[in-house]
Steps between C-alpha positions, in 0.01 A plus 500: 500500500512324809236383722446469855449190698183431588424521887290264651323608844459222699342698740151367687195643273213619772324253418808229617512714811123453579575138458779476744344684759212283494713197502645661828166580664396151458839351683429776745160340586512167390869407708406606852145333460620181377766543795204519749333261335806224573456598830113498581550264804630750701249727457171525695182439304393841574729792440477842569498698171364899680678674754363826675657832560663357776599195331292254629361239277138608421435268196530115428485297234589149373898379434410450151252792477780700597775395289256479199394846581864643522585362129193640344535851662927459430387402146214698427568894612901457313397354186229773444763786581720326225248471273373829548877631399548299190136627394616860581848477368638520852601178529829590728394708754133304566690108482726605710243626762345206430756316604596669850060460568500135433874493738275695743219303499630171458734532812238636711210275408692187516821643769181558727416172489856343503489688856263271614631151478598283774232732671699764557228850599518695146688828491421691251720797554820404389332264203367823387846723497658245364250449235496849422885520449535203292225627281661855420841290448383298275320791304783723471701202407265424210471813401889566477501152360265590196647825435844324384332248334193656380472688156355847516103527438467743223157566306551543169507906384472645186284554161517160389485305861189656619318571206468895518646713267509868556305719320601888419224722510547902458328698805205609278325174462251432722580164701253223656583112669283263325647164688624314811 
């Protein structure tokens, strides 16, 4: 009798995905802020941080206001969409959009203040398509990323993994739920 060799999957649990993706949405915030950061002195003490319709700035706010506020929001909004998916068992599909928001967000929160060193007028048009495009790169790229390295999410199934076991009863007998 012969055995098989064992396989080992070294595949990325979800868990090891949620990690990695979180890693990345903290470079993705953290990198262009400490960038800006470096280069505070050629940035006005006000910035503008609110454009219009028309995309005039509409809203101001501190240089360090701004770039604090641009981590937390690049932070906050991605790490809850990963954690949400790990919670849910959807850990691929929810890291990697949370990947492509904190992209997004990071390049347009902190891109839309890069635009205004050296006081240069802000633009915010092409800060924003670029910041959109980068973001759904970066997503898809995750995504694809995790699906060759990811294990597949399966619940367990069956008598003895959830606990039920089926019961055979004739048509005859009368039948009530009494439970959740």
């Amino acid at each position: 009798m012969t055995q098989s060799p064992s396989v080992t999957d070294h595949r990325l649990s979800p868990r090891a995905q949620a990690v990695l993706c979180a890693a990345l949405i903290g470079l993705l915030a953290l990198v262009p802020a400490l960038l800006l950061w470096t280069q505070h002195s050629r940035f006005p003490q006000q910035v503008a941080t609110h454009w219009n319709a028309r995309g005039l700035a509409d809203g101001f706010m501190s240089l360090h206001g701004a770039i604090l506020t641009g981590v937390l929001l690049s932070l906050a909004i991605p790490l809850i969409l990963v954690a949400m998916g790990t919670a849910l068992g959807a850990t691929r599909p929810l890291a990697a959009v949370g990947v492509g928001t904190a992209a997004f967000m990071s390049c347009l929160s902190l891109g839309s203040l890069w635009t205004q060193r050296d006081a240069m007028t802000p633009d915010i048009g092409p800060v924003l398509s670029i910041s959109t495009t980068v973001g759904l790169v970066l997503g898809l790229l995750t995504w694809i990323l995790l699906r060759a390295v990811g294990r597949h999410e399966t619940r367990p199934s069956g008598p003895l993994a959830s606990g039920i076991r089926e019961v055979r009863i004739d048509q005859s007998t009368p039948r009530q739920w009494h439970g959740t």
